[in-house]
PASE-388563 format. One line per 4 residues: number of its first residue (from 1); their letters; for each residue x, y, z of C-alpha. Coordinates in Angstrom, 2 decimals, always signed. Each point is the difference from the previous one (the first is absolute). Layout:
N
NUM> a> X,Y,Z | ...
REM end
This chain:
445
1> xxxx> +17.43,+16.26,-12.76 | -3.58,-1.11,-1.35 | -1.37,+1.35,-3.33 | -3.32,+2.22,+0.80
5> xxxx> -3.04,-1.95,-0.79 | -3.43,+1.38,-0.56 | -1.02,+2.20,+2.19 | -4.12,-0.86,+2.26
9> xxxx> -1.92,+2.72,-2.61 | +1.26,-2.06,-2.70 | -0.78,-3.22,+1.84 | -3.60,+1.25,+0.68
13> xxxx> -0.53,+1.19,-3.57 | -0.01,-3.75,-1.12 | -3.28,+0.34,+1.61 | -1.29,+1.36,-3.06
17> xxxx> +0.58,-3.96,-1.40 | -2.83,-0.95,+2.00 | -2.33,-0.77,-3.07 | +2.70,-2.92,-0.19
21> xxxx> -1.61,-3.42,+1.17 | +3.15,-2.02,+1.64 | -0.83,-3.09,-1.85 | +1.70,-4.03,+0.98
25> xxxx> +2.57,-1.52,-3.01 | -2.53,-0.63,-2.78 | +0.59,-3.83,-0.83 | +2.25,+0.81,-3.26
29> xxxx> +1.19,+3.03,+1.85 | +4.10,+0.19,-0.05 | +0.49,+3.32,+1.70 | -1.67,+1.81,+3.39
33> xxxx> +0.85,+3.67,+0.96 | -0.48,+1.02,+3.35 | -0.32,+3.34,+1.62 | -0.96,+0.31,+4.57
37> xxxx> -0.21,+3.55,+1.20 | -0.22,-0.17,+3.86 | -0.36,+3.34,+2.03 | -0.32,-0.32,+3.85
41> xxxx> -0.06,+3.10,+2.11 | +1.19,-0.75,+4.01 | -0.33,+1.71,+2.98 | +1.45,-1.11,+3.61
45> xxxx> -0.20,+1.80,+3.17 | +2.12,-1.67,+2.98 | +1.88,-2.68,-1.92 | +1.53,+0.01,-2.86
49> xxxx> +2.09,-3.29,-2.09 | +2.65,-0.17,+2.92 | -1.47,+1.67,+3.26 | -2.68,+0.35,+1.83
53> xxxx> -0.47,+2.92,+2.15 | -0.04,+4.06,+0.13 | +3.90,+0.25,-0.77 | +1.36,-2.80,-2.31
57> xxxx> +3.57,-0.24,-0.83 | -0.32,+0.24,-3.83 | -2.78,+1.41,-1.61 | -3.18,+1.96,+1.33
61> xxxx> -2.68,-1.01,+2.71 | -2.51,+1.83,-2.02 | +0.29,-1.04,-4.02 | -1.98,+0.34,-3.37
65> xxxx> +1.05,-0.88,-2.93 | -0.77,-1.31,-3.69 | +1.60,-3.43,-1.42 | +0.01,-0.27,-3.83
69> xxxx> +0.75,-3.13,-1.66 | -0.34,-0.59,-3.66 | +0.95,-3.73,-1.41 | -0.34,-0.28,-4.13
73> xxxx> +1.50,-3.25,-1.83 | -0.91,-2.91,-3.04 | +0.14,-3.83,+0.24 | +0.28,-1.44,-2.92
77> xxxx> -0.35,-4.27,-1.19 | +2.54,-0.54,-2.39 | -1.68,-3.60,-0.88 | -1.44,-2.60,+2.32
81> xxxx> +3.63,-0.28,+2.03 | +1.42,+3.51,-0.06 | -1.18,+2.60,+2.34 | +1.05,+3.35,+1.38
85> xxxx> -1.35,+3.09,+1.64 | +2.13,+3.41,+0.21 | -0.92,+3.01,+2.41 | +0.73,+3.06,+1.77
89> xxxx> -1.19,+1.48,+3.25 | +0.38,+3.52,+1.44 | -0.76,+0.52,+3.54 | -0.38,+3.70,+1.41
93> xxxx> -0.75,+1.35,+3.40 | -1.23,+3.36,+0.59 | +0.05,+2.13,+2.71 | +1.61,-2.54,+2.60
97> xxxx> +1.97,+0.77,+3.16 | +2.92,-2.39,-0.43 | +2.99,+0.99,-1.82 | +1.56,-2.73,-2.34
101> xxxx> +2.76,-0.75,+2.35 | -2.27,-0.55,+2.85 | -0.54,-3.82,-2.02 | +3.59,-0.97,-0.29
105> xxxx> +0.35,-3.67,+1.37 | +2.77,-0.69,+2.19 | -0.61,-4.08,-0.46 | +0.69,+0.22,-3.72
109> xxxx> +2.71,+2.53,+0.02 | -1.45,+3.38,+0.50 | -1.85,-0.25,-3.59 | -3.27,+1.58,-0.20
113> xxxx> -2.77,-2.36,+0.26 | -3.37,+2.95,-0.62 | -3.13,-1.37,+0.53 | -2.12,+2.59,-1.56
117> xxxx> +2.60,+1.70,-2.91 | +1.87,-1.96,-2.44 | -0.78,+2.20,-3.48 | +0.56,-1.30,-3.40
121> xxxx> +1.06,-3.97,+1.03 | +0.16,-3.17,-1.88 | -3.33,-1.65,+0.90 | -1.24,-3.70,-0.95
125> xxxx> +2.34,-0.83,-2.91 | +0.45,-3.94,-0.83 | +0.61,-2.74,-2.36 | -2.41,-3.35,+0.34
129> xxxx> +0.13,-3.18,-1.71 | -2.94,-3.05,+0.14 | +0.00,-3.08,-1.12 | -2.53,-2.77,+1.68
133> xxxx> -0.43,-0.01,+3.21 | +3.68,+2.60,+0.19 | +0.40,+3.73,+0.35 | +2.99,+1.80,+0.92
137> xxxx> +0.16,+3.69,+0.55 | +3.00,+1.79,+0.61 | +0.16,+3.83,+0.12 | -1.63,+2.80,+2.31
141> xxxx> -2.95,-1.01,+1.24 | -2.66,-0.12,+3.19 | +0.21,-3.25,+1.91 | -3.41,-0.47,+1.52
145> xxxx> -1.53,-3.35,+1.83 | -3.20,-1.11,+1.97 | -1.13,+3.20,+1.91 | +3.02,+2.18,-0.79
149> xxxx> +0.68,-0.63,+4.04 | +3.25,-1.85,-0.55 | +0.89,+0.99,-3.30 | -1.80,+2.94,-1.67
153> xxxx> +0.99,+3.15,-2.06 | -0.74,+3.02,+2.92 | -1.28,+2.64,-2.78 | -1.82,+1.82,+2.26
157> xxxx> +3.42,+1.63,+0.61 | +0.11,+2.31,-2.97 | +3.37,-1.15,-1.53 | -0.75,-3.74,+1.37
161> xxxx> +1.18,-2.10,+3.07 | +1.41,-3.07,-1.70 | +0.87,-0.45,-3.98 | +2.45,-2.36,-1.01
165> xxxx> +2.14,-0.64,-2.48 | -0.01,-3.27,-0.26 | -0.07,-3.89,-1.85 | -3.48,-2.04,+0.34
169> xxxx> -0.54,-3.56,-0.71 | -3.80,-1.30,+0.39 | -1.47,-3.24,-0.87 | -3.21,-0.57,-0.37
173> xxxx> -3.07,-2.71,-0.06 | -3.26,+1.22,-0.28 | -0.81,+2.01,+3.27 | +3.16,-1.33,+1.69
177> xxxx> +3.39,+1.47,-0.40 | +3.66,+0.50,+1.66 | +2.41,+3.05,-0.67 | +3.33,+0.59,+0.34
181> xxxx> +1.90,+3.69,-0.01 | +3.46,+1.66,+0.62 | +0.59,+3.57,+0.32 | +0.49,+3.07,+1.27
185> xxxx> -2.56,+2.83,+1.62 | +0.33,+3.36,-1.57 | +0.87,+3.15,+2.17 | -1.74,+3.03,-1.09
189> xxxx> +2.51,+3.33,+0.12 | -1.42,+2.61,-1.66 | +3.19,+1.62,-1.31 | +1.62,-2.62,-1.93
193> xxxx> -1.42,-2.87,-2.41 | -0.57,-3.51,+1.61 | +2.28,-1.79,-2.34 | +3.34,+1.89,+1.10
197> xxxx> -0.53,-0.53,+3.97 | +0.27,-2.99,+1.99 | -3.06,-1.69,+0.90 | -1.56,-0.94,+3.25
201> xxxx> -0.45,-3.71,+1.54 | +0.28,-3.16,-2.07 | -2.58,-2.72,+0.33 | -0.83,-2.94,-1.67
205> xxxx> -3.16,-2.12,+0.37 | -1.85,-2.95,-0.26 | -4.02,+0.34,-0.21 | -2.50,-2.78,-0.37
209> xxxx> -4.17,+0.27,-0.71 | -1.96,-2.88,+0.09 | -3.64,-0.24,+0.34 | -0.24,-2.62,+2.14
213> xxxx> -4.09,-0.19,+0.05 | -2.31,+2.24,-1.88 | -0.33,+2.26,+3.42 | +3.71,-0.98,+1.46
217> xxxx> +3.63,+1.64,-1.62 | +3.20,-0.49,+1.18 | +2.74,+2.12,-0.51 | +3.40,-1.41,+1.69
221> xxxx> +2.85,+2.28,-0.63 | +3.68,+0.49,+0.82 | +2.53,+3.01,-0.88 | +2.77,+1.85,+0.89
225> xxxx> +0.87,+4.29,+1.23 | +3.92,+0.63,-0.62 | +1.75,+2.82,+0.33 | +3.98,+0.91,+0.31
229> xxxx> +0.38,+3.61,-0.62 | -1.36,+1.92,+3.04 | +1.21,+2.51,+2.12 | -2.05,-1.91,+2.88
233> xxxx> +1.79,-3.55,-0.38 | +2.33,-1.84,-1.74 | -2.35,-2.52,-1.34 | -3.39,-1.40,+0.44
237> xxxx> -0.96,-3.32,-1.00 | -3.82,-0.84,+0.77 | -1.76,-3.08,-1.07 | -3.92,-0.50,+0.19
241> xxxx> -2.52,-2.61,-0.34 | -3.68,-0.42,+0.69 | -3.03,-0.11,-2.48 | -3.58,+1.32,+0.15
245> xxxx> -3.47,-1.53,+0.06 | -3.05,+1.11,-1.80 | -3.52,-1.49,+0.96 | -3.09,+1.50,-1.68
249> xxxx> -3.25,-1.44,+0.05 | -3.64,+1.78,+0.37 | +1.18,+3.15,+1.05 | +2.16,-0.97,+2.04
253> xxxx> +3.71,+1.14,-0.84 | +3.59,-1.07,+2.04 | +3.28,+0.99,-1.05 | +2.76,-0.56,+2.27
257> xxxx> +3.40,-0.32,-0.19 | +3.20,-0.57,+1.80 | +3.74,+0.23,-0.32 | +3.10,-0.96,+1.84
261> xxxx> +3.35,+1.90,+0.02 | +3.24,-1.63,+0.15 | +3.74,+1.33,-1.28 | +2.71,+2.72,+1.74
265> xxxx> +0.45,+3.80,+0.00 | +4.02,+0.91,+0.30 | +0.53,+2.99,+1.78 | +2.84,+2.42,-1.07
269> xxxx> +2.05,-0.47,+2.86 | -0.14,-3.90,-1.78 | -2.75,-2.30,+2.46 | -1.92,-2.24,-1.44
273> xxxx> -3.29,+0.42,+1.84 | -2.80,-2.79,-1.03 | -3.63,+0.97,-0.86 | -2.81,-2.04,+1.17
277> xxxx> -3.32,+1.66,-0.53 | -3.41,-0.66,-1.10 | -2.91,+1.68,-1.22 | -3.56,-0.94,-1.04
281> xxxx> -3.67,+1.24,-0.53 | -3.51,-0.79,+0.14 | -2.68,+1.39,-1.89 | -3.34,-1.00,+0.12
285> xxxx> -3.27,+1.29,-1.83 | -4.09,-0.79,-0.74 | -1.76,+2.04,-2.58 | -3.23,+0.28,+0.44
289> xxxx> -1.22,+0.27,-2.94 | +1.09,+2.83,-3.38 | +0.50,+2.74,+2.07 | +1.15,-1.09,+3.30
293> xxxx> +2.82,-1.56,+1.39 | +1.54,-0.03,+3.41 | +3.52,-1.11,+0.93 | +2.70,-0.66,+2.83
297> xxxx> +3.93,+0.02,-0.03 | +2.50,-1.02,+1.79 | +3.96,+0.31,-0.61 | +2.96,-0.28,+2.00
301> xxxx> +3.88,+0.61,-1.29 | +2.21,-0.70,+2.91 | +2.52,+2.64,+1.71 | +3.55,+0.11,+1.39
305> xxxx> +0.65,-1.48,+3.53 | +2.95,+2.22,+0.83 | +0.58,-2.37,+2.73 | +0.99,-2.87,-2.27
309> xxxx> +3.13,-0.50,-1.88 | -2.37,-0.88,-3.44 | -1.94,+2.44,-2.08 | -3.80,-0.94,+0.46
313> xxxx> -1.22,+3.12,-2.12 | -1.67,-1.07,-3.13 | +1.48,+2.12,-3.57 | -3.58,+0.07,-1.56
317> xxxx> -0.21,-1.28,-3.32 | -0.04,+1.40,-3.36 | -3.87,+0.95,+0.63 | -2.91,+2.70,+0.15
321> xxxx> -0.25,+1.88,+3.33 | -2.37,+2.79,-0.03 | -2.73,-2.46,-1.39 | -0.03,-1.97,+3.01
325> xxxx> +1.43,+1.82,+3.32 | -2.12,+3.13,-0.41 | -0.39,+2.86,-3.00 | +2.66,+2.64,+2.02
329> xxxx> +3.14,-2.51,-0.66 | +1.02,+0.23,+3.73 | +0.11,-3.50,+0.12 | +2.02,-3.02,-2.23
333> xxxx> +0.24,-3.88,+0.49 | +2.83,-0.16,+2.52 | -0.14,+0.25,+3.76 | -3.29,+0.19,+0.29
337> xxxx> -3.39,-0.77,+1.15 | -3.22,+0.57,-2.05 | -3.45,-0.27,+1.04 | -2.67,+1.23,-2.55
341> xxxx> -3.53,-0.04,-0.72 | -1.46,+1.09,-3.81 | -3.11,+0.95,-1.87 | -0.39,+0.16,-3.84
345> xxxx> -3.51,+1.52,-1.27 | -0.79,+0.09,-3.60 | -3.24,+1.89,-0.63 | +0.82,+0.06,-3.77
349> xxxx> +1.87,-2.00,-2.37 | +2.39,+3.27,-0.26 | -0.02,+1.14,+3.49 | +1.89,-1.83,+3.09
353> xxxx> +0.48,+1.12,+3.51 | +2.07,-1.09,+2.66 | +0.51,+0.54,+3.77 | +3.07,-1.80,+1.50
357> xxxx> +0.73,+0.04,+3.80 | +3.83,-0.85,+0.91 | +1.24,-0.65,+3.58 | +3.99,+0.13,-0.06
361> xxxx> +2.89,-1.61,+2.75 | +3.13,-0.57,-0.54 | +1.18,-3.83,+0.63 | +3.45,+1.68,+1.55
365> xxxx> -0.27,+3.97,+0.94 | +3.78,+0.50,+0.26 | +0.23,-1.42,-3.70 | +0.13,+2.30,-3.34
369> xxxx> -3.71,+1.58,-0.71 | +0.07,+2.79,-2.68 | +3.36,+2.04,-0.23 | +0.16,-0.76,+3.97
373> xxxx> +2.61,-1.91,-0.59 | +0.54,-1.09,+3.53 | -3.90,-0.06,+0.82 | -1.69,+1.29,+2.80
377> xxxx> +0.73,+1.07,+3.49 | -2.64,-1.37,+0.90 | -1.38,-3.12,+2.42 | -3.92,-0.33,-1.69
381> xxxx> +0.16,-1.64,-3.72 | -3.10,+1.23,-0.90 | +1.21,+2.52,-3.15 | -3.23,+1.68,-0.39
385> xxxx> -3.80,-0.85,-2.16 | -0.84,+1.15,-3.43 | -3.28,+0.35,-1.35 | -0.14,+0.97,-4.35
389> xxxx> -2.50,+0.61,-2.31 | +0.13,-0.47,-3.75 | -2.26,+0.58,-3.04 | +0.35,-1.48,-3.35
393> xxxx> -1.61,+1.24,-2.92 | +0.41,-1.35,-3.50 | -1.94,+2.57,-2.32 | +1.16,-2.01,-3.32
397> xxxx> +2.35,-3.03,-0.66 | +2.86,+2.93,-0.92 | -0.98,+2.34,+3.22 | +0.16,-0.93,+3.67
401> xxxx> -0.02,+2.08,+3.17 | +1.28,-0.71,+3.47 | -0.54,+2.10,+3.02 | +1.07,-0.98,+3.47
405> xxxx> +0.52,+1.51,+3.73 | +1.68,-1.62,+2.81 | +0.42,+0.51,+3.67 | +2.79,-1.39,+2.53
409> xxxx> -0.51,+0.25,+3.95 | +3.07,-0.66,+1.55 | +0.71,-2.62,+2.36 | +1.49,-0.32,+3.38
413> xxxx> +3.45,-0.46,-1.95 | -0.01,+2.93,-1.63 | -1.04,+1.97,+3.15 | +2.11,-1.24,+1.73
417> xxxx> +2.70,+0.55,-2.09 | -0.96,+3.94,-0.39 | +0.09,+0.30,+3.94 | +3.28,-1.43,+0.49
421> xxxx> +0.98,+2.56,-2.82 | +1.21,-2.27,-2.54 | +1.13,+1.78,-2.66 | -2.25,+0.76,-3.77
425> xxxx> -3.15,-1.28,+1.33 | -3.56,+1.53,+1.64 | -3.35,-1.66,+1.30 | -2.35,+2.27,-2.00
429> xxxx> -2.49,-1.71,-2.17 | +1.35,+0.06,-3.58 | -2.35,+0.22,-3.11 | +0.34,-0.97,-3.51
433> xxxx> -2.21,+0.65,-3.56 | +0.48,-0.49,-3.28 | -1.44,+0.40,-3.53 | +0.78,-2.34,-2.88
437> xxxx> -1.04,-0.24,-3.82 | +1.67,-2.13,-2.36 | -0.99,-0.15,-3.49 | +0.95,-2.93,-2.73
441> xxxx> -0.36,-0.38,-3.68 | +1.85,-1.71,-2.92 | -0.51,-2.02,-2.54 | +1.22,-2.94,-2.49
445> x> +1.40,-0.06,-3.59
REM end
């Protein structure tokens, strides 16, 4: 069992810091403390993290609840080599309708892997060491690239999507550079420390950056999704390589990206089944001028063919999702089809809207969507549109606010579905809202 960590009134207390500026290293600066307070109440009506619909499997149709999620730590320069950083992280959820068990993963063994609650956890803790154009890193740590598409951290989860605990290599030559990491992602059960269970997949990775003109970066990439202790399958064995393109000049922004999917997923009766997918996106954008900016996006992650003898659906990455397939998480980077249009308004240095419009299909409707593992019954691919809302407010460089609401109009799919009577789903219109602050503060010694 965990230790008890401190409990949100204590959290919130730290507010009383404020007066605290949270200040960069000073140049002869050896120490930095570090203290992020993030509250975010929830509420879903119609949906909630697995199903969508009046009577979900797990969980309640009609949810609100309060995630709490305190990280404190210290990085400290022990001369111009020697580096390290050491932290904790609770992560609390209040008030929710799953039960703990309801998050046990059947492809890595029935261990808990909880989104939302992990309390009192090892956070970012690391060694580094520099020397030239050299740094290695080895330790817990986020592994974050480009866009945070392919490979990014997922913290809007409240316990985090992907942390690793890992080995990083990365050479570097003035804006150009090339990394190199082994490791494994963490699983996040909230009843026993993360050191004495098993992790989740292994990866390792190549990444490359170079600015090819002042307004052109490449980013070719290659790296690997293993996994042989599942309850699913024997083994899986995935291989990927693509890169992404950046072009920015006078307002203008493009920032695509694609992948390819190779390797072999062994099922437990012992077949070797080959994966061939592919995924990529699009996303195109002109700002105006300070306070406007319009956008486009496209993205596509290909689906099962049951018809075929290979696997054709593509595993996702080690990426963000709710950042870029809609605010109410129904959708991820795999078997899918993404059409989306985006405005940003900034009236005020410290104020930011955004109004996002999301059109959803599936690229295969009898593939996995959700926890429908077997998809639809359904003949239309068309999952259903999304329109979402969000306001940011930053009140001081320690304070910020987020507010967002979100609305999903199911598809043909999903109607479908419900009139054939396919089990744990409904047609109705689901809603979403939420409430965020997070404060920050520290300083250096």
């Amino acid at each position: 069992m965990k230790l008890d960590a401190f409990s949100p009134a204590f959290w919130l207390s730290a507010l009383t810091l404020g007066s605290l500026a949270f200040p960069t290293f000073a140049s002869d600066a050896k120490s930095r403390w570090f203290v992020d307070i993030r509250e975010r109440a929830e509420y879903q009506f119609q949906l909630n993290d697995k199903f969508l619909g009046s009577a979900p499997k797990s969980g309640q149709a009609e949810d609100g609840y309060l995630l709490s999620r305190l990280r404190v730590g210290l990085e400290h320069r022990f001369d111009q080599h020697f580096s390290a950083k050491l932290s904790l992280q609770d992560s609390r959820v209040f008030g929710w309708g799953f039960q703990d068990s309801d998050w046990r993963s059947t492809e890595f063994s029935g261990i808990e892997d909880n989104p939302q609650s992990d309390p009192l956890e090892l956070g970012e803790t690391w060694l580094a060491y520099e020397v030239g154009p050299i740094k290695t890193q080895i330790g817990r740590q986020a592994i974050a690239y480009g866009n945070n598409r392919v490979f990014g951290p997922g913290a809007w989860k409240n316990s985090g999507k992907w942390v690793w605990d890992a080995a990083k290599l990365r050479w570097q030559h003035e804006k150009n550079w090339l990394e190199v990491f082994a490791g494994k992602t963490m699983l996040h059960d909230p009843n026993a420390w993360s050191l004495g269970h098993r992790h989740g997949f292994d990866g390792m990775a190549l990444y490359g950056h170079w600015q090819a003109t002042p307004h052109l970066l490449l980013e070719p990439m290659t790296f690997q999704k293993k996994n042989d202790q599942s309850a699913d399958y024997q083994e899986k064995n995935l291989d990927y390589l693509g890169a992404r393109l950046l072009w920015q000049k006078q307002g203008w922004k493009l920032d695509t990206t694609a992948l390819l999917q190779k390797g072999s997923v062994t099922k437990l009766a012992g077949l070797a089944v080959d994966s061939d997918a592919y995924a990529y996106h699009v996303d195109l954008s002109y700002r105006f001028n300070p306070k406007w900016q319009l956008g486009s996006t496209l993205a596509f992650a290909s689906g099962d063919d049951k018809k075929t003898a290979i696997n054709e659906r593509f595993d996702g990455a080690y990426g963000a999702s709710d950042k870029y397939y809609g605010r109410m998480n129904l959708m991820a980077w795999s078997n899918l089809k993404h059409y989306g249009l985006l405005a940003n308004y900034r009236p005020h240095r410290d104020w930011q809207f955004e109004l996002e419009l999301h059109r959803f299909y599936a690229d295969q409707i009898q593939d996995s969507w959700r926890a429908y593992k077997n998809g639809l019954n359904a003949s239309s691919r068309h999952y259903g549109d999304e329109v979402d809302l969000i306001t940011h407010y930053q009140l001081s460089r320690q304070l910020g606010f987020q507010a967002g609401v979100g609305l999903f109009l199911p598809g043909k799919a999903v109607q479908q579905a419900t009139a054939q009577q396919q089990a744990f789903i409904g047609d109705d219109s689901a809603y979403s809202a939420f409430f965020q602050l997070e404060y920050r503060f520290g300083g250096t010694f």
